[in-house]
N, C-alpha and C positions, 0 to 999 in steps of 0.2 A: 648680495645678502642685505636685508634690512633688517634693522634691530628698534625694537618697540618697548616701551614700556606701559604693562599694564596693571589694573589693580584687581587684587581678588579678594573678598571675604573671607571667611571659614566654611561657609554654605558651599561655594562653586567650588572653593580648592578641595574639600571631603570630595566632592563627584571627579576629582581627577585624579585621585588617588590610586583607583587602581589603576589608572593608564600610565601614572609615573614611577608606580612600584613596578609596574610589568617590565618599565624600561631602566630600572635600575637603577633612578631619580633623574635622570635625564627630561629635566622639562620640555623640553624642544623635542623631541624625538614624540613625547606624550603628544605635545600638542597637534604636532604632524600628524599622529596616527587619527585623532580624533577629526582633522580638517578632512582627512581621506575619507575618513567612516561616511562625515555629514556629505561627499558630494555623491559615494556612493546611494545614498538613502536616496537620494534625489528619483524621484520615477522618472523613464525616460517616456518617451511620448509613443514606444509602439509595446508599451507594457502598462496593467489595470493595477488599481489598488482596492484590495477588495476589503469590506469591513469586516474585522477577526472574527467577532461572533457567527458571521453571515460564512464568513471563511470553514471553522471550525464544524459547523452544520454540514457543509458539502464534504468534507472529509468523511465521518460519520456516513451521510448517507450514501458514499460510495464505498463502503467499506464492504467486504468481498468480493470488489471488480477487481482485473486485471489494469492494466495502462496498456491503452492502443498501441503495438510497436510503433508504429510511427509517430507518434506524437513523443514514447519512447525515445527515439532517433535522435529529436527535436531539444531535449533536454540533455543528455551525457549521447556525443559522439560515439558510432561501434569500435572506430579506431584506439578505444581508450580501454578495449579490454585487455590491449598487450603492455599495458603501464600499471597494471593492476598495486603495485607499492606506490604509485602519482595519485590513483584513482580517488583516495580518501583525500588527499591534499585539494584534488578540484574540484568534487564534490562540497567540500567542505566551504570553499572561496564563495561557491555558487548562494551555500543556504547563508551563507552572512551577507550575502550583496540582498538575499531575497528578507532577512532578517526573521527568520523563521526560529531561531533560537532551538535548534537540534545540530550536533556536531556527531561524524557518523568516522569510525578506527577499523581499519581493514587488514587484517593479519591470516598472514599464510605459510604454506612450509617450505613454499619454494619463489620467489618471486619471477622468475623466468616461465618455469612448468608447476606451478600448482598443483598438488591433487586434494588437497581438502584448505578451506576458504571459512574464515570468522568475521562477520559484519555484526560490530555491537555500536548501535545508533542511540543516543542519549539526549536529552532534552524537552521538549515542548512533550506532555507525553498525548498529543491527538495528533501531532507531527511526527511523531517517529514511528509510527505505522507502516504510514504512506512511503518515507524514507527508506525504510528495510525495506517494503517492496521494490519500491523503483530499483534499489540495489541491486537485490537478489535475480528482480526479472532482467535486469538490464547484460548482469553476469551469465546467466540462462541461457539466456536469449542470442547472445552474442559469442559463446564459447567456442569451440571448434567442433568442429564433426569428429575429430579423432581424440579430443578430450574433454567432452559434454563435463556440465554439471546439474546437479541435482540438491535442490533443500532436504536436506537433511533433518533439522530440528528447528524451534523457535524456543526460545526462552526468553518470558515478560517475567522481568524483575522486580518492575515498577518504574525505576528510575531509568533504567535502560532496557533494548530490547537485544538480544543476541538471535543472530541466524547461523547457523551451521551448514553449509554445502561442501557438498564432495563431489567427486571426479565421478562419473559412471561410464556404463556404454552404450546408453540408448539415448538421443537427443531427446526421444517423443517422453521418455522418462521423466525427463529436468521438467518438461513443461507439464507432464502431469504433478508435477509436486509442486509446483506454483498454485496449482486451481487449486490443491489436497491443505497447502498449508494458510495460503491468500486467496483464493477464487472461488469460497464457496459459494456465493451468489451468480457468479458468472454464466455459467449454464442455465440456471432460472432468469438471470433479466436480457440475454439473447431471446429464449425464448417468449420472453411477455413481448417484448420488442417484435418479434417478427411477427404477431399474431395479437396486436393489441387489444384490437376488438371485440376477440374473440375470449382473450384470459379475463376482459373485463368485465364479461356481461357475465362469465361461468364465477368469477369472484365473487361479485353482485348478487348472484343468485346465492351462494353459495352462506353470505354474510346475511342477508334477507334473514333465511330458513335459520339462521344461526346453526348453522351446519347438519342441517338434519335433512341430506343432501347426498344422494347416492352417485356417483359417476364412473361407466363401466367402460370397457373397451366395447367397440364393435361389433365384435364377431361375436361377443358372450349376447350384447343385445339382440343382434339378427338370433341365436341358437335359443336365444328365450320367447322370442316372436313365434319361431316355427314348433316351439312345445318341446327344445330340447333341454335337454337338464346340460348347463355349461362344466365345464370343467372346474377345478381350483383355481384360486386367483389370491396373489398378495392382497392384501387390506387394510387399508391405513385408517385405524378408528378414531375420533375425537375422543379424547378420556382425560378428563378435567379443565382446567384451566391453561390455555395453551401448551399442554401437551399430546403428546399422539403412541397411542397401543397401536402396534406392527404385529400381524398375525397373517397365517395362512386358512383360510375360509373358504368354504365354495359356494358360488353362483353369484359373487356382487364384489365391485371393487368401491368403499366405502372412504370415502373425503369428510 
């Protein structure tokens, strides 16, 4: 052990304050924690530091994707869904090493066999999103076949986000209430993605004409060529300012 003496102001000692209250005045114990914090902050050299604004934007613009299960994988181990009363404690280690400033409280009715599961995630609030989801899907995803779960609820408070999941009995359940409560975009940017070319050019025309832009199925167009009168067909009309009248019509499916 080596013992030092140092000098401090009124400025530095206010910034250590809460580290020495947390430790019950114990200076040493403060100082430790904060030598720890500074080597964790340190980036290691097969991880990126990305600028928060620039951070905060890609949040946002992925907001109603899923997380790749594998990339999923990569992030919380599947072996961690049987420690489910650890899970908040390692999750939690993970977002202060990343210093994301979101701390995420995992409460359940059974710690062994769960059947209904509380993820209320608090903090940075364009990080705590993304945080409940990783949760939720990561829970999901990884449950058992003989005690699936399912999202239940979300509740934005503001200050925190609470998820609700419960036990079901259909796996393919759990993961449609992932896309129903986090994946509303999902299905739309699969498909721009598998057919790029082709959403872009129909966008493009689509934005040109300022929506004054009819697009039908197929079959309704070959039965209009050959001089048949089409059947009905759903319609999605522009009406107003980015919104859209749903109606049933017949002979044209309207964009």
């Amino acid at each position: 052990m080596t013992t030092k003496n140092i000098s401090l102001d009124n400025e530095y000692l206010s910034k250590l304050k809460p580290y020495i209250d947390k430790h019950s005045g114990n200076f040493s114990s403060a100082i430790r924690e904060i030598i720890d914090n500074a080597e964790k902050s340190v980036i290691p050299d097969n991880s990126s530091c990305i600028y928060n604004p620039l951070f905060n934007w890609l949040l946002n613009e992925i907001d109603g994707r899923l997380i790749p299960e594998d990339l999923l994988c990569t992030l919380i181990h599947p072996s961690l869904i049987h420690k489910i009363d650890g899970l908040d404690k390692y999750i939690n280690s993970k977002l202060s090493e990343l210093a994301w400033n979101v701390s995420v409280q995992i409460d359940c009715d059974n710690a062994s066999s769960p059947s209904s599961i509380l993820i209320t995630t608090a903090g940075d609030s364009q990080k705590m999103r993304i945080v409940s989801l990783m949760m939720s899907q990561f829970i999901v995803q990884n449950s058992p076949e003989s005690s699936p779960f399912a999202v239940k609820s979300i509740n934005n408070l503001g200050n925190n986000i609470r998820v609700e999941l419960s036990s079901i009995g259909n796996k393919k359940d759990g993961v449609k209430s992932l896309i129903t409560f986090f994946g509303g975009m999902e299905e739309t940017a699969k498909a721009i993605k598998s057919r790029t070319s082709l959403w872009k050019c129909l966008i493009q025309r689509h934005v040109i004409s300022n929506y004054q832009m009819i697009t039908i199925h197929k079959n309704y167009y070959e039965d209009m060529l050959a001089g048949k009168i089409p059947m009905g067909e759903t319609m999605i009309e522009y009406w107003q300012k980015n919104l859209y009248k749903i109606s049933l019509l017949t002979n044209y499916f309207l964009l």
